[in-house]
LUMVOTI-714599 format. One record per residue (C-alpha): x negated, y, z negated; residue in three letters. Coordinates in steps of 0.001 Angstrom, whole numbers, plus 500000, padded with zeros to 6 digits. Each point is the difference from the previous one (the first is absolute). Example, Ala and Ser with C-alpha at 12.3 -4.5 7.8 and 13.67 -1.06 7.14 Angstrom:
<badrens>
487700495500492200ALA/498630503440500660SER/
</badrens>
This chain:
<badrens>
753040254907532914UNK/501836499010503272UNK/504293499607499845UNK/499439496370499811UNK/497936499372496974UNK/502234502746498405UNK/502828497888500514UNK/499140496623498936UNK/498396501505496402UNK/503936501625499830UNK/501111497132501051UNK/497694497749497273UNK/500672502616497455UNK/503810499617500231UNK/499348496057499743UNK/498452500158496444UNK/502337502178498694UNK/502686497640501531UNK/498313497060498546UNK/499378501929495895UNK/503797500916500187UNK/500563496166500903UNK/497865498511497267UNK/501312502961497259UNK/503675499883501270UNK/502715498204497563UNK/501394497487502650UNK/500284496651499428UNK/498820496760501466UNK/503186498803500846UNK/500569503661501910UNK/496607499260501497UNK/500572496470500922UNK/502972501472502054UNK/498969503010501750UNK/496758498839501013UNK/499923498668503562UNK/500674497451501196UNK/500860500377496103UNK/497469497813498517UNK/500891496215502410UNK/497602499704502746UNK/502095497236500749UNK/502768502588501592UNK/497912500523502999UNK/501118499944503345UNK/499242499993503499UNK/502512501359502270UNK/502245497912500576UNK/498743496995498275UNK/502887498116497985UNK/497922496601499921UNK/499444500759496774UNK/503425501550498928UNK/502938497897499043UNK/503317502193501727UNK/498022503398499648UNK/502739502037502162UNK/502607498935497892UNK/498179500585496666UNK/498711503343501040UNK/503196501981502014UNK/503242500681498810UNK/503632499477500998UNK/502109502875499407UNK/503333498767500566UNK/502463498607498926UNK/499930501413496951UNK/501421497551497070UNK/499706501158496169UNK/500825497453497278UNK/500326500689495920UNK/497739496758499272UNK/497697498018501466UNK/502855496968499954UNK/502386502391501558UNK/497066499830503182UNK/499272496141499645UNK/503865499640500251UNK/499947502345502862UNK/497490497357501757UNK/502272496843499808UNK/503000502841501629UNK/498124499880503151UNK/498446496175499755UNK/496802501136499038UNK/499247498301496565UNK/496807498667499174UNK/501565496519500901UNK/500499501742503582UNK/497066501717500948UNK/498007496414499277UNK/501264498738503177UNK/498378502733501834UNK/496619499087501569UNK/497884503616499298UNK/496267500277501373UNK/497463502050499150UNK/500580502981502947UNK/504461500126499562UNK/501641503538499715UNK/502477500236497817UNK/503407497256501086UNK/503329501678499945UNK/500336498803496113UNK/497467502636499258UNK/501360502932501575UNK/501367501867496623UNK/498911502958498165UNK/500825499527496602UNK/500129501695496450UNK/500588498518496959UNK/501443502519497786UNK/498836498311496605UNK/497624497332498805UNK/496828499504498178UNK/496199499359500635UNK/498675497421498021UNK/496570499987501376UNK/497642501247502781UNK/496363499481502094UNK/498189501139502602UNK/499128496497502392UNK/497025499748502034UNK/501862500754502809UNK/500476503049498480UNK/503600500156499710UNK/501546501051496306UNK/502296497120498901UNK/502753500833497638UNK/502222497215498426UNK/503671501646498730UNK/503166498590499218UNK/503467500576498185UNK/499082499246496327UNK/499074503315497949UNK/498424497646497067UNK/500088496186501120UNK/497639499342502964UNK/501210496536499310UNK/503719500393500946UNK/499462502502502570UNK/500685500013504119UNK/496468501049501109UNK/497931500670503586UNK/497045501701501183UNK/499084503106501938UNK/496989501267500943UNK/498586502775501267UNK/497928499340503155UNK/496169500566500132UNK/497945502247501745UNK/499032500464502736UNK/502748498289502225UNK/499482498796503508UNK/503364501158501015UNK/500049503874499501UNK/503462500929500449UNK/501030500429496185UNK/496229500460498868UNK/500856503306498612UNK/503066499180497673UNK/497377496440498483UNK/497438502885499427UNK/503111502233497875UNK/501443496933497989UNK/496509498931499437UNK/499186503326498113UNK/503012500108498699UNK/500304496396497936UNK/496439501435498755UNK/501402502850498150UNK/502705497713498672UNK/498219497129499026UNK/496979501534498558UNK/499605499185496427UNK/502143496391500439UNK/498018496777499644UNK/499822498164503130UNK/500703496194500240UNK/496573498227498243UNK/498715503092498756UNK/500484500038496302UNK/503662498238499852UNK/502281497745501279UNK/503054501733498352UNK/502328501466502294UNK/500154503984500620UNK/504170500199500399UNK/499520503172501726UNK/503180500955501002UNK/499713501560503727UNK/501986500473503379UNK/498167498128503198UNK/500829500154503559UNK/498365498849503196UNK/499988497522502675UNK/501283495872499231UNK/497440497823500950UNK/499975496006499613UNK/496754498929499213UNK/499939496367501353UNK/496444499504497976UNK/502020499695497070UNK/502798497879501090UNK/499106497448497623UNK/497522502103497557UNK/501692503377498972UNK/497497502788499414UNK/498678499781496206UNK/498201502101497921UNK/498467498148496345UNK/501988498037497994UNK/503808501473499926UNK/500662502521503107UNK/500856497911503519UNK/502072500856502652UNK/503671497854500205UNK/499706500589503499UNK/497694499851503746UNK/502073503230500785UNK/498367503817498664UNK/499895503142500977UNK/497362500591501999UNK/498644502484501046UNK/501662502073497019UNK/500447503373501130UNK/501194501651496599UNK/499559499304496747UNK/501324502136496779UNK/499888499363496022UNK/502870500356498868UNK/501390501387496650UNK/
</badrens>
């Protein structure tokens, strides 16, 4: 038997056993759904380049690293907004198309030391949408926004690597939580710590980012890309 053949039945050998630990292993389909690539959309595919398609992809998919601002609540950040005239009332008189960086309102890094997610999905863009706010048991009364983890794989590759790392990392932690339309509408009130870039998401100027009946953002500003994301005690 020449090298060759020898190496492609190695190679096919090593691909069943792959594919038996695959099928046999305990991991679930929400694991799957997000470590498969391009992680289950085929939507999320690019050409280089190409941001016809994308709505602000360079702003959704790098992050800002300074300044650094850290607020107790999510109010303590809204209020932080209006400081520097950039309130939701603001930011609507700025004309945004599809292909703008991120405008000098955007240029924070923030963490917000305390709040709680209500609810989360994965979009068919791929990104992972969480909806938090203030309120540890009345989504009614609470400040709320949205962050989201971008989707892979990103056109602009300069932060690719971190996306990838949160991306595994909200799977460990939110493994075992219902996601929004799954089996509930309830809200989670998972208490955790969130950080990333501010982004102002002029798509939902008028029509905050919603998940079922109860969880909606307050706000057109989130966090996104998030860049860390901990459950708290």
């Amino acid at each position: 038997m020449d090298r060759s053949k020898r190496v492609f039945l190695v190679v096919f050998f090593l691909f069943l056993v792959l594919k038996g630990f695959a099928v046999t292993s305990p991991i679930s389909a929400f694991e799957v759904l997000l470590t498969t690539f391009p992680e289950g959309f085929a939507d999320r595919k690019f050409n280089d380049g190409d941001t016809e398609n994308s709505v602000r992809e360079e702003a959704k998919t790098t992050y800002v690293l300074s300044p650094k601002k850290t607020f107790s609540t999510v109010k303590d950040f809204l209020l932080f907004l209006q400081s520097i005239e950039a309130s939701d009332t603001e930011m609507r008189e700025i004309t945004f198309i599809k292909k703008n960086p991120r405008v000098t309102q955007e240029k924070y890094f923030i963490t917000i030391r305390r709040a709680y997610l209500y609810t989360f999905s994965i979009e068919e863009d791929n990104d992972i949408h969480m909806i938090f706010g203030d309120s540890k048991t009345n989504i009614s009364s609470a400040t709320t926004m949205n962050g989201e983890i971008s989707g892979l794989p990103v056109l602009f590759k300069k932060h690719e690597k971190q996306i990838k790392k949160i991306r595994q990392k909200a799977i460990r932690l939110l493994e075992g939580y219902a996601k929004c339309n799954s089996t509930t509408d309830e809200p989670l009130y998972i208490p955790i710590k969130v950080s990333g870039s501010i982004f102002y998401d002029y798509q939902h100027k008028s029509k905050p980012a919603k998940c079922g009946c109860c969880a909606a953002s307050g706000t057109a500003w989130e966090i996104h890309p998030i860049y860390n994301l901990e459950i708290l005690d």
